[in-house]
C-alpha positions as MATLAB code, in Angstrom:
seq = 'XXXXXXXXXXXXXXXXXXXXXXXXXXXXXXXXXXXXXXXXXXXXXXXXXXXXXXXXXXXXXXXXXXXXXXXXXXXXXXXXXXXXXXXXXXXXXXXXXXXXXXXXXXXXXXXXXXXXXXXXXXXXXXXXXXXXXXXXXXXXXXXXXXXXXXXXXXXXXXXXXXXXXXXXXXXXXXXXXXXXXXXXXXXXXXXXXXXXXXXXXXXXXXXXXXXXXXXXXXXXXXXXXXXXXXXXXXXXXXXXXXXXXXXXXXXXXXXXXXXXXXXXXXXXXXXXXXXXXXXXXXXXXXXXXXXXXXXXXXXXXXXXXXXXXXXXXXXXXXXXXXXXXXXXXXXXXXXXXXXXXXXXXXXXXXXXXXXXXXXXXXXXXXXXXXXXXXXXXXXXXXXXXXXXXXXXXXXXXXXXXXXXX';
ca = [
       4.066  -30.884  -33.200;
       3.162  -31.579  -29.361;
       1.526  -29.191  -27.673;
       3.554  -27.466  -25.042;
       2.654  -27.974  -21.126;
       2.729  -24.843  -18.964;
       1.465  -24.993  -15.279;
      -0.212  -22.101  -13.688;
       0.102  -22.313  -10.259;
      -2.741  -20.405   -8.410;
      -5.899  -19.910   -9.502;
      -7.292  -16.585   -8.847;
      -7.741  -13.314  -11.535;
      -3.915  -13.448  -13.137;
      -3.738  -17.751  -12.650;
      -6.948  -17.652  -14.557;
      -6.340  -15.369  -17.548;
      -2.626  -16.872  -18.128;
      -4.448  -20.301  -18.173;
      -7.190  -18.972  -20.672;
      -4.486  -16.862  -22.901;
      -1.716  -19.984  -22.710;
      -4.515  -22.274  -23.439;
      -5.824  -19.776  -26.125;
      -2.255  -19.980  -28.013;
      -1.990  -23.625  -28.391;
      -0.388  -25.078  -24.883;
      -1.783  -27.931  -22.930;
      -2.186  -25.839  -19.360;
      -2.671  -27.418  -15.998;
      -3.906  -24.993  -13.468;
      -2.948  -26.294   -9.963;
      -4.694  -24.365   -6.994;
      -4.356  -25.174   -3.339;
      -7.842  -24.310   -2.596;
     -11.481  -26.116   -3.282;
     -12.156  -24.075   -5.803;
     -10.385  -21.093   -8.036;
     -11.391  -17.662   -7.917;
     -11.918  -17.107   -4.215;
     -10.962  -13.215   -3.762;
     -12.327  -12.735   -7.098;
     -15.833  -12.864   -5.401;
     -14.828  -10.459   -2.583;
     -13.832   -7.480   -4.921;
     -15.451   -4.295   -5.453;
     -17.423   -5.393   -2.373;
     -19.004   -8.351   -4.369;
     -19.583   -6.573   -7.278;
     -16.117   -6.887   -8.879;
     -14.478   -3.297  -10.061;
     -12.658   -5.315  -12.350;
     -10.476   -2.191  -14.416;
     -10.304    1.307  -14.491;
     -10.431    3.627  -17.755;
      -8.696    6.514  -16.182;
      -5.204    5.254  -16.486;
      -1.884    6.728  -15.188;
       1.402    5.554  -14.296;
       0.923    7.175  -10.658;
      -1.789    4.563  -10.481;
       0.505    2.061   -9.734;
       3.492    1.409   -6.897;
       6.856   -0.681   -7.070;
      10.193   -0.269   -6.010;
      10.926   -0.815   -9.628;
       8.500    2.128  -10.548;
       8.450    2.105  -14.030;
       8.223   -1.978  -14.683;
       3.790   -1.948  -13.510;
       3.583    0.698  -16.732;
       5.358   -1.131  -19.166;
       3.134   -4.565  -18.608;
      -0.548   -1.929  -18.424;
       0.495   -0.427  -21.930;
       0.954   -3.912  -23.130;
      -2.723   -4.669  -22.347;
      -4.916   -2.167  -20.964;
      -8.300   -1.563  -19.653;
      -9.191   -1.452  -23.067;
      -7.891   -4.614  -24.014;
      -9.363   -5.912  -20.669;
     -12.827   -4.861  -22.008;
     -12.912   -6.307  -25.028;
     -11.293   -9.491  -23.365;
     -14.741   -9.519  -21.564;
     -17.387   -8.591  -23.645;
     -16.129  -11.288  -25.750;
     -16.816  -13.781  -22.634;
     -20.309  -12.586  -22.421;
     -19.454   -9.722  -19.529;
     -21.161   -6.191  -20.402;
     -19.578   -3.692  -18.319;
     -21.092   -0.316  -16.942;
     -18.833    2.533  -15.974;
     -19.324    4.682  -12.473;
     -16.599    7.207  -12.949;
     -14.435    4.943  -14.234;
     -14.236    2.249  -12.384;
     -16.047   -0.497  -14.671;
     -18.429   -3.653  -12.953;
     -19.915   -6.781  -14.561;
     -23.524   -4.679  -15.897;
     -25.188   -7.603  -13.571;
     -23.153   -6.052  -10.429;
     -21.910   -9.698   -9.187;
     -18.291  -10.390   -9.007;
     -19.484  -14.114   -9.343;
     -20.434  -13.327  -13.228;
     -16.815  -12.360  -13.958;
     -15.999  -15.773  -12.179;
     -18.577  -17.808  -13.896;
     -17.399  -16.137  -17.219;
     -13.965  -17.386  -16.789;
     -14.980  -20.582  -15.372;
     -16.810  -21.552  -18.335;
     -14.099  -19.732  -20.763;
     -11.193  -22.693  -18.729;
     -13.959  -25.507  -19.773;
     -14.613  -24.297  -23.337;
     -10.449  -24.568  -23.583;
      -9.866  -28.040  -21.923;
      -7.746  -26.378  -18.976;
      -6.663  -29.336  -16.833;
      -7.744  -28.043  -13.667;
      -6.474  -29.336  -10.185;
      -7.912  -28.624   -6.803;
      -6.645  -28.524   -2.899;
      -3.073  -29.614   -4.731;
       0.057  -27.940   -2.914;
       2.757  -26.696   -4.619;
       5.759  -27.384   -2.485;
       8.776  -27.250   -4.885;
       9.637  -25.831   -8.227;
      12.758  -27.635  -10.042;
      13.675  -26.583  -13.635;
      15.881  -29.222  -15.367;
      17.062  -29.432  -19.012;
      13.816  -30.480  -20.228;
      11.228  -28.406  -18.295;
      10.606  -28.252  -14.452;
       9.313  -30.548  -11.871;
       6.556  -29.830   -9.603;
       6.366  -31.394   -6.151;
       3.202  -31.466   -4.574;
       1.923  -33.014   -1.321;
      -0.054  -35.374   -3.856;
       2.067  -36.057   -7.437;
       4.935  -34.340   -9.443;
       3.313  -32.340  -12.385;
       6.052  -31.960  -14.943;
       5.891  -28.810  -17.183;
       7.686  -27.111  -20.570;
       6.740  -23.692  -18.649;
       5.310  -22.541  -15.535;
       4.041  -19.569  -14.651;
       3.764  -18.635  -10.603;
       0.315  -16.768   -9.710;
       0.116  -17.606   -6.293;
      -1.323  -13.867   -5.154;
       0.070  -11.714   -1.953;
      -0.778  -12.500    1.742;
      -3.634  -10.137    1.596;
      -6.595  -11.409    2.485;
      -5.454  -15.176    3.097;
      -8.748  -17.008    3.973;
      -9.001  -16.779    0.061;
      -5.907  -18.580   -0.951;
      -3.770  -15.955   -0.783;
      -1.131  -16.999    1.976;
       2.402  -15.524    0.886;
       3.412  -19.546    0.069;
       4.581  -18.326   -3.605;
       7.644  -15.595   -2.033;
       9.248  -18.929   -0.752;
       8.628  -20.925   -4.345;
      10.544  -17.480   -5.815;
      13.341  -17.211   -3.067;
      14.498  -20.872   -3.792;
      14.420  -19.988   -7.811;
      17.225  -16.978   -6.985;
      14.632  -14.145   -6.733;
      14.586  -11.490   -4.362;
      11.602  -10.609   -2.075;
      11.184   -6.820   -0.989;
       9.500   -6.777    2.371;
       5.512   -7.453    2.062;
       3.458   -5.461    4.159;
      -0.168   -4.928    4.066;
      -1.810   -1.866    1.850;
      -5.030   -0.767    0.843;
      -6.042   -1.433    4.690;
      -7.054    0.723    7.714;
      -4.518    2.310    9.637;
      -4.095    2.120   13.962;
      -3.969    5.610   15.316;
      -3.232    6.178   18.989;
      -6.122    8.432   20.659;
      -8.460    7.553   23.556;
     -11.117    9.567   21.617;
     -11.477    7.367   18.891;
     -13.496    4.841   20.816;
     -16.173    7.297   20.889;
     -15.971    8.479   17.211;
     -16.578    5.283   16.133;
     -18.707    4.981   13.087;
     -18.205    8.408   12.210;
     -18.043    9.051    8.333;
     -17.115   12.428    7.379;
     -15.775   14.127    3.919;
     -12.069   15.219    4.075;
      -8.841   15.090    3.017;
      -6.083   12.751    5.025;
      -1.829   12.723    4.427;
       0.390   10.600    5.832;
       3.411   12.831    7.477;
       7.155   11.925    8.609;
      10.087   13.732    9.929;
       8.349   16.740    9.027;
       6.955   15.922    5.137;
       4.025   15.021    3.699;
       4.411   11.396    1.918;
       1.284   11.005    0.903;
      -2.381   12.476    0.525;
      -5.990   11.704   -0.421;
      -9.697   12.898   -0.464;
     -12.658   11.298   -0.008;
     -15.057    9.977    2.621;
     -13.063    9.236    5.750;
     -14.307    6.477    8.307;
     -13.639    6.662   11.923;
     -13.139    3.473   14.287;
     -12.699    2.556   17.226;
      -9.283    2.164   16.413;
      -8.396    4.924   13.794;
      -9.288    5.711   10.415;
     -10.857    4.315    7.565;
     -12.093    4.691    3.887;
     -10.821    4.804    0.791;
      -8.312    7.748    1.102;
      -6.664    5.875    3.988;
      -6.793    3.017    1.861;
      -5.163    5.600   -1.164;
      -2.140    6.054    1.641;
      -1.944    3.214    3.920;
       1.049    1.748    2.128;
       2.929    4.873    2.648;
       2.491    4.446    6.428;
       2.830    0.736    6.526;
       6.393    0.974    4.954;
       7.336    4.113    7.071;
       6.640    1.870   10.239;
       8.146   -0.666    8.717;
      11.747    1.116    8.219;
      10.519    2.207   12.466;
       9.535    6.354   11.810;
       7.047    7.777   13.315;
       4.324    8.379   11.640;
       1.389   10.989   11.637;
      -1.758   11.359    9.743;
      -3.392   14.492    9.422;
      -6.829   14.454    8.822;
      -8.716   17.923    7.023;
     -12.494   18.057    7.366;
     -12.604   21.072    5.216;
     -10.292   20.827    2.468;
     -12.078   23.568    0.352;
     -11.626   26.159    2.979;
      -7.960   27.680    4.114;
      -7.016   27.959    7.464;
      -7.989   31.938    7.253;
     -10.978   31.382    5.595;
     -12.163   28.376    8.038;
     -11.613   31.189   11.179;
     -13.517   33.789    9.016;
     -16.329   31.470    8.868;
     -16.322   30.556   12.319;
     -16.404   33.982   13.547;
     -19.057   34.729   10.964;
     -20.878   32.226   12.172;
     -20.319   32.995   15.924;
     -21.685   36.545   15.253;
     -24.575   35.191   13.296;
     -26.176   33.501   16.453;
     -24.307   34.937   19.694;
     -26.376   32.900   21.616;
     -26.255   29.632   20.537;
     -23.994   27.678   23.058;
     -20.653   26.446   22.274;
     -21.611   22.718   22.925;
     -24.199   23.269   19.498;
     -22.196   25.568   17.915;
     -21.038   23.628   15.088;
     -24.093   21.471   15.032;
     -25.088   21.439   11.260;
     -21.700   21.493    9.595;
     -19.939   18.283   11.300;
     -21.195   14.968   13.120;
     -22.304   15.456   16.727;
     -19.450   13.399   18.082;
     -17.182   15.694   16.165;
     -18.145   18.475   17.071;
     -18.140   17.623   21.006;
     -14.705   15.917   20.663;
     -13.318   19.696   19.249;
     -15.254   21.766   21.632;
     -13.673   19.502   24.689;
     -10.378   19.193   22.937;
     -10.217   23.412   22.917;
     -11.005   23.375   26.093;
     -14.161   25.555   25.763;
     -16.701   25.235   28.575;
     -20.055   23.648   26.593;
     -22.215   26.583   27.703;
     -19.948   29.585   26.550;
     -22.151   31.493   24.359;
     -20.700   31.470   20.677;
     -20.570   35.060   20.857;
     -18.397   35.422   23.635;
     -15.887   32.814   22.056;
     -12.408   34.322   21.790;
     -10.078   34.388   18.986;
      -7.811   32.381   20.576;
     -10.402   29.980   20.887;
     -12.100   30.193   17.128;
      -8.380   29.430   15.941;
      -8.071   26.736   17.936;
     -11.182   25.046   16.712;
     -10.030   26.490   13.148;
      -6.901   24.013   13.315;
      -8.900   21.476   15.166;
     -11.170   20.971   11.849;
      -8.664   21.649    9.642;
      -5.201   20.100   10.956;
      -6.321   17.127   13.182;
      -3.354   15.570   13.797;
      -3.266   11.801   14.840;
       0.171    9.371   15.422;
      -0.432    6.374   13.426;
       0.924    3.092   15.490;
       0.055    0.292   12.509;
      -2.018   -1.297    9.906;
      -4.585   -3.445   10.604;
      -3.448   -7.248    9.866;
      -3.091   -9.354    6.271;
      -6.656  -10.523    6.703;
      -8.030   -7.350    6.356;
      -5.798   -5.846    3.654;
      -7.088   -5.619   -0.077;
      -3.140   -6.080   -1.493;
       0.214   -6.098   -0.400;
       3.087   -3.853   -1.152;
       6.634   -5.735   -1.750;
       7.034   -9.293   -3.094;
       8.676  -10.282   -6.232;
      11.552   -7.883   -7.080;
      10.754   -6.824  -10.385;
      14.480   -6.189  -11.674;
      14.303   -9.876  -12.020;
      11.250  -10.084  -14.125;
      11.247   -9.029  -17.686;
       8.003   -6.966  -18.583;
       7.910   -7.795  -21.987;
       7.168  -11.345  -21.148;
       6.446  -11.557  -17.702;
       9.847  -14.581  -17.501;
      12.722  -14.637  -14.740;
      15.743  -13.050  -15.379;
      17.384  -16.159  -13.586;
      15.175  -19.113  -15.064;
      14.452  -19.272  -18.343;
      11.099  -20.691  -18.640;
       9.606  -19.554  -15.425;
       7.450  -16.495  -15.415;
       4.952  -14.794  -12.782;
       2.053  -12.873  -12.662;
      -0.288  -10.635  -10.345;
       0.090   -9.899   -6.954;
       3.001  -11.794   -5.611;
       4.912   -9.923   -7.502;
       6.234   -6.274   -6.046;
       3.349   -4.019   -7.715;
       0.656   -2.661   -6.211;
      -2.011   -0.540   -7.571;
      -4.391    2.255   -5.977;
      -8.293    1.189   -4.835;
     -10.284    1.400   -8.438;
     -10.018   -1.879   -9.951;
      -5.919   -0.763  -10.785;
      -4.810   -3.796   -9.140;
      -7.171   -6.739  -11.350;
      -5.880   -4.534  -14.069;
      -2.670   -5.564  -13.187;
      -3.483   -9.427  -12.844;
      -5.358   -9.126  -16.056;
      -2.295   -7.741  -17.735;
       0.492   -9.634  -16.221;
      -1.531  -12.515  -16.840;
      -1.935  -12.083  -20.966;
       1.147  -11.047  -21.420;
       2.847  -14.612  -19.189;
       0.119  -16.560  -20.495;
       0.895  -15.156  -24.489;
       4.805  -15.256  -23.981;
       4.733  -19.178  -22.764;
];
């Protein structure tokens, strides 16, 4: 019988497993990429040390406006699957609370791994080729490239978001999927650091403080993380802004305002927060106001408060009012900032939007509109929190297109 030939179009973490699982099951797979080499934004994850799946798993790990379809593919392969996938290519993995590495801490052992796994499986692979055109016929589809026509039983689109484009990742696949019949829900940057409007936050820059931050609009609270929050010269930072930048970035999308509120002691109430301040105030009546909370928050904070409550820097702490220690109280605890926008593609880990997935079938991964033609990964609409959830996703929609071809 001959072997079937299925496509891959995009090399990076889902292009690369569907090739090794296709290949794996019998099929002849080309694997076009429009870059010099595959595997690009591979090497950039988990800050170059690839967080490459999570063991705490959860349907709330994952976002689509299809919100059950990202569970369905996970339970189909998981991170435990994903392991074992792994450790069977040579890649030990060591767990920091439950995000799992490469033991060897390089992202470019995961890639090598793979690499060498394409080889061992005579993947035809094809470099700096553009995929311009997909056209399914009776016996297959024809690919158009700026180069050849690659011709194809199956094909299976992988072609990533428009995060982070330097790597390959340029948003060409949405068009591929628009001229197939599918549907494209609005792709906006996620996972990325959010604009706030402040002159203040010039001077904060560099700041990294613990806390809590939610995204607000028209008077609700869409979102909310904790963690270690980064300050910049031109808003906020870290992962919990990360957690609930999507939130914001589709909020200013649909043109709301939006607020973030930013908590620098989420273990304390607003009460308790104004007990301890007036505690503290009585403890040393003479410190001034401009130290006074020296030794619980960053200089810069603390001066940017004191100014902000309009409390002259030499008050003495015990003379402070408690008009004043309330004011400070909500300052710490209730910082509230208007967020203006996301910083650009280029910095964003993912997207949010792309592929409808009420045209996708999860048990297979194919189009609901063309038989034979499946996707994978990011350009479809999923995207998962900061942990490694999103390669879990490219892993699994990967096996499971790569197995169903």
């Amino acid at each position: 019988m001959k072997k079937k030939t299925v496509a891959v179009i995009g090399g990076g973490a889902s292009g690369m497993m569907a090739a090794i699982t296709a290949a794996s099951e019998g099929a002849h797979v080309i694997l076009l990429e429009h870059k010099d080499r595959i595997g690009k934004k591979l090497l950039s994850t988990g800050n170059g040390r690839c967080n490459f799946t999570n063991i705490c798993q959860e349907p709330i790990c994952y976002h689509s406006d299809n919100p059950g379809f990202p569970w369905k593919v996970i339970e189909k392969f998981n991170s435990r699957d994903i392991v074992a996938f792994f450790l069977q290519l040579g890649v030990y993995s060591k767990n920091r609370n439950g995000c799992l590495y490469p033991n060897s801490d390089q992202a470019s052992a995961v890639l090598d791994a793979l690499r060498l796994e394409l080889d061992r499986l005579d993947v035809e692979l094809r470099t700096q080729v553009e995929c311009r055109e997909i056209r399914p016929g009776k016996n297959g589809f024809i690919i158009y490239t700026g180069k050849e026509t690659v011709r194809a039983d199956r094909v299976i689109i992988c072609t990533g978001s428009k995060a982070a484009p330097s790597t390959g990742s340029d948003g060409s696949g949405y068009d591929l999927a628009k001229k197939l019949g599918h549907r494209i829900v609005p792709v906006l940057p996620a996972l990325v650091q959010l604009k706030c409007r402040g002159d203040f936050f010039k001077g904060l820059a560099g700041v990294r403080a613990n806390g809590s931050v939610s995204v607000w609009s028209e008077g609700k609270c869409i979102a909310k993380d904790t963690g270690e929050l980064q300050l910049t010269g031109y808003g906020i930072s870290g992962i919990p802004v990360f957690q609930v930048s999507r939130y914001a970035s589709r909020l200013l999308y649909e043109k709301k305002e939006v607020c973030a509120v930013l908590d620098f002691m989420p273990d304390f109430t607003g009460k308790q927060m104004e007990a301890f301040l007036r505690a503290r105030a009585e403890t040393r009546p003479e410190k001034p106001a401009g130290m006074f909370l020296i030794g619980i928050f960053h200089k810069k904070l603390s001066e940017l408060w004191i100014k902000l409550a309009r409390i002259p820097r030499e008050k003495r702490a015990g003379d402070l009012s408690e008009q004043e220690i309330g004011c400070l109280a909500e300052l710490i605890k209730d910082f509230r900032v208007p967020v203006t926008g996301t910083n650009s593609f280029e910095q964003a880990q993912v997207c949010s939007g792309g592929v409808d997935t009420a045209g996708v079938d999860p048990d297979t991964m194919e189009s609901l509109y063309v038989p034979g033609l499946h996707f994978a990964g990011e350009i479809l609409d999923v995207d998962g929190m900061c942990g490694g959830y999103n390669l879990t996703f490219a892993w699994a929609s990967g096996y499971i297109a790569g197995k169903s071809v």
